[in-house]
C-alpha positions in Angstrom: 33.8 18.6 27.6 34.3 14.5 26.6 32.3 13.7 29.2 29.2 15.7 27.9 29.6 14.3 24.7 29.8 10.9 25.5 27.3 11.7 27.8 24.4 12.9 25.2 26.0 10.2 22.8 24.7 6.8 25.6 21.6 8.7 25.8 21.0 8.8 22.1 21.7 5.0 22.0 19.1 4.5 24.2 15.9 5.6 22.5 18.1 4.6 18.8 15.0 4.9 15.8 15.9 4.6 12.3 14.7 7.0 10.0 12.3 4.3 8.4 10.9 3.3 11.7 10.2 7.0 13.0 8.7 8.0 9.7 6.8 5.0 10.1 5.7 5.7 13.4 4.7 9.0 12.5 2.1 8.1 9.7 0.9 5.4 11.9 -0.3 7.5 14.4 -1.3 9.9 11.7 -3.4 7.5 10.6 -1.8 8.0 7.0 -0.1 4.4 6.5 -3.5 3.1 4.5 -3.2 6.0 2.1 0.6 5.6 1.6 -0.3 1.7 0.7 -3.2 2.7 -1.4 -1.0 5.5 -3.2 2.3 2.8 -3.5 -0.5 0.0 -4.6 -2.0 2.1 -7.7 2.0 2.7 -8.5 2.4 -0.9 -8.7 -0.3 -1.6 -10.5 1.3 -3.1 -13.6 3.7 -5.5 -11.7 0.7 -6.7 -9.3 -1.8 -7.5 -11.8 0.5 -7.6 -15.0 0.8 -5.7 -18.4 -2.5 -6.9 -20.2 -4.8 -5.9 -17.1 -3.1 -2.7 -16.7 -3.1 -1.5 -19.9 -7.2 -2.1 -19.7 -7.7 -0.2 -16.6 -8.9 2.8 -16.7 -9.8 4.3 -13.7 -8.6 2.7 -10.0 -9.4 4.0 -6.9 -10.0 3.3 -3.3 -13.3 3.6 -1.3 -14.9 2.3 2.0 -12.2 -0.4 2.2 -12.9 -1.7 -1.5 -10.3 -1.5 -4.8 -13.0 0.1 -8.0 -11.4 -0.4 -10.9 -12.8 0.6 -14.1 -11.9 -2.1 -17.3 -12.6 -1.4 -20.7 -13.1 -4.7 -21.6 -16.2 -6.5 -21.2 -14.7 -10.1 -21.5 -12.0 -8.9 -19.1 -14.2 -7.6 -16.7 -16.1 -10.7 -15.9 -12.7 -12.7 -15.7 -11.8 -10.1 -12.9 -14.9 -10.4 -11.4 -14.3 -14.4 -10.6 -10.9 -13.6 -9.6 -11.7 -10.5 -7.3 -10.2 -12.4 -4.3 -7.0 -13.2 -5.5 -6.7 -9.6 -6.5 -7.9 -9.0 -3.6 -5.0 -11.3 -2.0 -2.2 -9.9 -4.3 -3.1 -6.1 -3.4 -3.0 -6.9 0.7 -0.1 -8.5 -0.1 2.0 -5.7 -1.8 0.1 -3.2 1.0 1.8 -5.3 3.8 -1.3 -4.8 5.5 -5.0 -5.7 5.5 -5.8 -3.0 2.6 -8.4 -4.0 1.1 -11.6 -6.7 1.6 -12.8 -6.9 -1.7 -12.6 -5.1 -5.7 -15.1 -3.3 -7.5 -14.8 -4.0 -11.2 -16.9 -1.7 -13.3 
């Protein structure tokens, strides 16, 4: 009966996953990794772009490879607009992937 055991426990060594890399696996080839980044980006929206920026967006969402953001601010929304590659930088960065291309500011 030791020998079984032993047996089953080298052949789950072999093929050894952690839970982190099977679930990530799975939404890889689910094709659901993007919208886990795009969800975890939008809930680190504060710390990515900061308190004042938050606190004037209104509306952020993802479409066609593009970050819209809505801004009440007019002033602010033509700062954003010069610096839409650097957000654009800082977003693929926290995504650990290529997320995004460019942002939307409306």
């Amino acid at each position: 009966m030791l020998e079984n055991r032993s047996e089953f426990m080298m052949k789950k060594k072999d093929n050894d996953q952690t839970l982190k890399e099977a679930i990530g696996d799975f939404l890889r080839s689910e094709n659901m990794d993007g919208k886990l980044a795009e969800v975890n980006v939008i809930n680190k929206w504060e710390s990515i772009v900061g308190k004042l920026i938050a606190g004037q967006t209104k509306k952020i969402y993802f479409f066609d490879g593009k970050l819209n953001i809505q801004i009440e601010s007019a002033a602010l929304r033509q700062e954003l607009n010069y610096q839409r590659f650097k957000i654009v930088e800082l977003v693929n960065k926290e995504a650990g992937m290529q997320l995004i291309t460019d942002v939307v500011v409306r």
